[in-house]
C-alpha positions in Angstrom: -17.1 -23.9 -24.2 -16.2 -20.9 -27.1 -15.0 -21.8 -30.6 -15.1 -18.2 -31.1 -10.9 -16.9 -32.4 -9.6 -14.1 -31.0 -10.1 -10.5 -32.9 -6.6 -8.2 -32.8 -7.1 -4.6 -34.2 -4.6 -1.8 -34.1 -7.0 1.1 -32.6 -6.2 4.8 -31.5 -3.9 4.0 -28.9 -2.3 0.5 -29.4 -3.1 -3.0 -30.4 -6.4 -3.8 -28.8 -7.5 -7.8 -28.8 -10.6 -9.6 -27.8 -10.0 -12.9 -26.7 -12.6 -15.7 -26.5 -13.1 -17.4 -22.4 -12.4 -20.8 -23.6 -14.7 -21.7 -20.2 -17.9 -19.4 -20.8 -20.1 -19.5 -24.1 -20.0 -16.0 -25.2 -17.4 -14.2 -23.0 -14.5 -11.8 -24.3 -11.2 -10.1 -22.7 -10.3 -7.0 -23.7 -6.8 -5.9 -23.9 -4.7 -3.0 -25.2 -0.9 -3.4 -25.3 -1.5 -6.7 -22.8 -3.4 -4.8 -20.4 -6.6 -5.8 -19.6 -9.0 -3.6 -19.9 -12.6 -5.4 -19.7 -14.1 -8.5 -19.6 -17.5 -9.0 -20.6 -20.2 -11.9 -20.6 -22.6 -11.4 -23.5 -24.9 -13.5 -22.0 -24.6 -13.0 -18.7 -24.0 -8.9 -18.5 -24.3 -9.2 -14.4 -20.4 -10.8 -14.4 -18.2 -9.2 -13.3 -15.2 -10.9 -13.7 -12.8 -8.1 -12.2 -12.0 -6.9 -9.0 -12.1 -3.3 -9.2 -15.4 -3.8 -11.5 -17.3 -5.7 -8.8 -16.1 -2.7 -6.7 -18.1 -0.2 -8.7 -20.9 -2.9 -9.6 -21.5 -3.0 -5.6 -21.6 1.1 -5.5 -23.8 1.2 -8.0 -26.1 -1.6 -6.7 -26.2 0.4 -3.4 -27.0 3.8 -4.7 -30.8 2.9 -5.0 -33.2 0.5 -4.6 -32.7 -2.8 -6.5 -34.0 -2.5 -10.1 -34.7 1.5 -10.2 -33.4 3.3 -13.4 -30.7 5.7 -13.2 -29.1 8.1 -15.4 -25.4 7.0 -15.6 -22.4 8.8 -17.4 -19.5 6.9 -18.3 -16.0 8.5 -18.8 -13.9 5.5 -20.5 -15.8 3.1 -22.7 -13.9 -0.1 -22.8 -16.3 -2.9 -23.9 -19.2 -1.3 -22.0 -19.3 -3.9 -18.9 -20.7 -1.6 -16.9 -23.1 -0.4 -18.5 -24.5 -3.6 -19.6 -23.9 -4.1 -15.7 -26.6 -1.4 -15.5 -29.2 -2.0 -18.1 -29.4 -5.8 -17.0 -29.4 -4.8 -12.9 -32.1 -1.7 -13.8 -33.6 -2.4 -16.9 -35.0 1.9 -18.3 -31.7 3.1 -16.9 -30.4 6.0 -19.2 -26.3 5.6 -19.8 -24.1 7.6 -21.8 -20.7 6.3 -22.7 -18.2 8.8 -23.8 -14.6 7.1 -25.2 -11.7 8.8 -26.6 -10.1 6.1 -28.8 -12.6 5.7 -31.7 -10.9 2.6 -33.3 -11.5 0.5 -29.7 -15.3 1.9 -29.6 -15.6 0.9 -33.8 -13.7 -2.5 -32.5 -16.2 -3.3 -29.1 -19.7 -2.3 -30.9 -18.6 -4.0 -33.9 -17.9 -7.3 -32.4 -19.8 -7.4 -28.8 -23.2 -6.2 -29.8 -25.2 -3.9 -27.0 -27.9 -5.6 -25.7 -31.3 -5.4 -27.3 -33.5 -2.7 -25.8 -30.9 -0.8 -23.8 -30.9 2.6 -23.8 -26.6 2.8 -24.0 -25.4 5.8 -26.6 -21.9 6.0 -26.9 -20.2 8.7 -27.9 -16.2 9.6 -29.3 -15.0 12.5 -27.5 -13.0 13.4 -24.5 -14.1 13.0 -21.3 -13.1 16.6 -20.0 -14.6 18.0 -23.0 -17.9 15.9 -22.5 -18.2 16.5 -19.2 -17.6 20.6 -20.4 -20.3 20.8 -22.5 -22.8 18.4 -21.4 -26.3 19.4 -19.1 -25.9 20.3 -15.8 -27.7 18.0 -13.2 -28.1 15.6 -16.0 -27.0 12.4 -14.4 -27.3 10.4 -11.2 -24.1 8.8 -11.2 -20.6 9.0 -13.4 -18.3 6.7 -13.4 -15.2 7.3 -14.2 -12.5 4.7 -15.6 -10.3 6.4 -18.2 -6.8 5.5 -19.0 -4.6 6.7 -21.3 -2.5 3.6 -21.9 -2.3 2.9 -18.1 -2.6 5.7 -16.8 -5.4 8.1 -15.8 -4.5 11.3 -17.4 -3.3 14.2 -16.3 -6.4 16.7 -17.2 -8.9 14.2 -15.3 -6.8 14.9 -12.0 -7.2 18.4 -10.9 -10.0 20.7 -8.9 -11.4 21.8 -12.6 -12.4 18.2 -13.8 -13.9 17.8 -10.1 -15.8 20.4 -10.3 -16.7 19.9 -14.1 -18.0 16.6 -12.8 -20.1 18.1 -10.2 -21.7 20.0 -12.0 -23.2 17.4 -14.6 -24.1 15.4 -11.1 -27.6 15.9 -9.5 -27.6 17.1 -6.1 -28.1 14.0 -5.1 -25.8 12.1 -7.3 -22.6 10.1 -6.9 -19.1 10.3 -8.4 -17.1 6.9 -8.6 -13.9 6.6 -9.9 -11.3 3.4 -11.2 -7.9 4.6 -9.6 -4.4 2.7 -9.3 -1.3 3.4 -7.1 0.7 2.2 -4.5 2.5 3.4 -1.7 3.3 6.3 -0.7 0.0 7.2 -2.8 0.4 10.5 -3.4 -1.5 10.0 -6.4 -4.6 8.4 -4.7 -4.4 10.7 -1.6 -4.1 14.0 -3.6 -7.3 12.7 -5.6 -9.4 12.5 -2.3 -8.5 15.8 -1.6 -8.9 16.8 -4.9 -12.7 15.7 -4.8 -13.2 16.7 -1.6 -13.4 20.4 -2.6 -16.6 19.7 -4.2 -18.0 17.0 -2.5 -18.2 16.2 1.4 -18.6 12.7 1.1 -15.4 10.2 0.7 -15.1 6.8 0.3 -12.2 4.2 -0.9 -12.8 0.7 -1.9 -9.5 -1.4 -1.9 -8.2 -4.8 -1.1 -5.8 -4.8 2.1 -3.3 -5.6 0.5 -3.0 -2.6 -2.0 -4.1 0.1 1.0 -1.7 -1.5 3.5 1.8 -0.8 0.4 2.1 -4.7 -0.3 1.3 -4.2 -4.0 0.7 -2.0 -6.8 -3.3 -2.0 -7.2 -6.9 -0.6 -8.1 -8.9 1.8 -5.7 -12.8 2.7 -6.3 -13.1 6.4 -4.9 -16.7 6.6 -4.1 -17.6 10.9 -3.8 -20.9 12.4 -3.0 -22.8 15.3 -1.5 -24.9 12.2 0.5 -23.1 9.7 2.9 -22.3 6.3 1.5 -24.3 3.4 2.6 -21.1 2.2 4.1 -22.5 -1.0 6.1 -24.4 -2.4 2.6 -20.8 -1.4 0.9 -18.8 -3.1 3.7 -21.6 -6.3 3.6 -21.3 -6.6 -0.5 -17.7 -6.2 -0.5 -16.7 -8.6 2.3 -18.2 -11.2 0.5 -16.0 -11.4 -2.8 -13.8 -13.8 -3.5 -11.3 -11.3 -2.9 -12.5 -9.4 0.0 -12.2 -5.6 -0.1 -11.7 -2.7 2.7 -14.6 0.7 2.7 -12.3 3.6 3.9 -14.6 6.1 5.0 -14.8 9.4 8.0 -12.1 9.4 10.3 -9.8 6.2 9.0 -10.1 7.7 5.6 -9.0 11.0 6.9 -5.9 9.7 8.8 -4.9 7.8 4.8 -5.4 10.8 3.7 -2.8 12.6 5.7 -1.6 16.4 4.7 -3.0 15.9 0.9 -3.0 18.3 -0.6 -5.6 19.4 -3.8 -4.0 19.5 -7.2 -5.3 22.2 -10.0 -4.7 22.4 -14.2 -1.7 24.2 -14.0 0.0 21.4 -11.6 -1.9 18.1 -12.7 0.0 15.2 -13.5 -1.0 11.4 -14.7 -1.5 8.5 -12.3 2.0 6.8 -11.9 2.9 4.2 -14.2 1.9 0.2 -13.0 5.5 -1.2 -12.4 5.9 -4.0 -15.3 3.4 -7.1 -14.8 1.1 -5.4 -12.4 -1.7 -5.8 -14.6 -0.5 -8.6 -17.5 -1.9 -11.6 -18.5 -0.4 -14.8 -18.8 
């Protein structure tokens, strides 16, 4: 059981607080303004305690063969779950970490150490700008999961960020995405056709629940230039706790619907959680 107090720091962008797991030795919450943002396990960096997290833990995991390094890009820091996820599940993996709120990144690497040996190098900038500037074909995967407050901003959105992320992708690599929204979805249906201008592989990953209107809720966006290894996504994700849907081809077509894909000049945030949707008690 943690002794360990809770840390509160006014960062960039709110109050941010890590808060000791009173059940697990060395594990931390993350919130900012009472939203959670990330929860880590120092000593076990393969937990993944949320929903939406296991989501993208179980894309990654099924984007190569157990244990073989990838370079990863991350758009939106947080305390760096995933990629400790990613040096502990394929130990050589290269990961850049790009966050915009500088006091949060100061707060997480001064408290939650990196783990020794990984090759993790975060960096303070914008994730447009990042993405702007960095190497073509220099990664295998980015993952994006960037909120201003609690919402994905507007300028990580449109046709230009998609294709901006394309372009630091590999031919061969994948784009995965931390969404939230709830019915009608415009905002997560004009995002699949947003990405689908550059990429012809689509791929959702939600609980029933959220896809079917019943609540306000996270949706992984898997988008690639290969086809998803829907039946190993479909196996990994059935088996949660909270089981999850794959969206993918025709049914993911038909959510879909008349979508249409959204540029700079039009862009707008994703819609704001209604009050509670993501608190804490």
């Amino acid at each position: 059981m943690s002794d360990a107090t809770p840390v509160v720091r006014e960062v960039d962008h709110g109050t941010a607080r890590l808060m000791p797991d009173i059940d697990r030795e060395r594990a931390w919450l993350l919130t900012v303004d009472g939203a959670p943002q990330s929860y880590v396990d120092l000593d076990v960096p393969e937990h993944l305690e949320f929903e939406y997290t296991r989501r993208l833990g179980h894309a990654l995991d099924t984007l190569a063969r157990p244990g073989l390094p990838l370079d990863v890009l991350h758009l939106g820091g947080g305390a760096l779950t995933l990629p400790r996820y990613v040096a502990a599940t394929r130990p050589g993996s290269r990961q850049h970490v790009v966050e915009a709120d500088r006091g949060l990144l100061d707060l997480v690497l001064g408290h939650l150490p990196l783990p020794a040996g990984a090759d993790i190098t975060p960096h303070h900038a914008d994730a447009r700008a990042w993405l702007e500037a960095a190497p073509p074909g220099s990664a295998d995967v980015l993952v994006a999961d960037v909120f201003g407050g609690s919402r994905v901003p507007a300028h990580l959105t449109s046709v230009e960020y998609a294709r901006a992320a394309a372009r630091v992708l590999r031919a061969d690599g994948v784009y995965l995405a931390n969404l939230a929204d709830a019915t009608p979805f415009a905002f997560l249906r004009s995002q699949l056709a947003t990405l689908g201008t550059v990429f012809g592989e689509l791929a959702l990953i939600a609980e029933p629940g959220v896809l079917r209107g019943r609540r306000f809720g996270n949706a992984v966006l898997y988008a690639a230039r290969r086809p998803p290894d829907t039946a190993a996504l479909i196996r990994r994700t059935a088996a949660d706790a909270f089981p999850a849907r794959v969206e993918h081809g025709d049914s993911l077509r038909v959510f879909m619907g008349s979508a249409r894909p959204v540029h700079d000049t039009e862009a707008v945030p994703s819609p704001e959680p209604p009050d509670g949707a993501f608190g804490i008690g």
